[in-house]
C-alpha positions as CSV (number, residue, x, y, z in Angstrom):
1,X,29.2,242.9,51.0
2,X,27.1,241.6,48.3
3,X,23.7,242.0,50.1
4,X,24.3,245.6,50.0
5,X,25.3,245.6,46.1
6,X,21.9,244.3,45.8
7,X,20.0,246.0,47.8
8,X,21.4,249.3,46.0
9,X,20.0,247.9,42.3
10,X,16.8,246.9,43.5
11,X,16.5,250.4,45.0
12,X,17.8,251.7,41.8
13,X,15.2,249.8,39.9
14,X,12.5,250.7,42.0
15,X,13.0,254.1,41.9
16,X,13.2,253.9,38.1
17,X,9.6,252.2,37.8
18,X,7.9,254.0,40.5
19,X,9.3,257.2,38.2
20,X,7.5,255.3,34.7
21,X,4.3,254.0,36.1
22,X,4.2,254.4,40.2
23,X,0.3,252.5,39.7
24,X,1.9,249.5,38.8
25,X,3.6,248.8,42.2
26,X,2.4,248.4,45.3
């Protein structure tokens, strides 16, 4: 399903900026 393609590259992505600058997101 493409909900769950998405859902795995936002994770992806999240993961990545939280690893860069964790302040910047809530």
């Amino acid at each position: 399903d493409l909900k769950v393609v998405v859902e795995v590259m936002v994770d992806a992505v999240v993961e990545e900026e939280m690893r860069q600058g964790g302040e910047m997101k809530v």
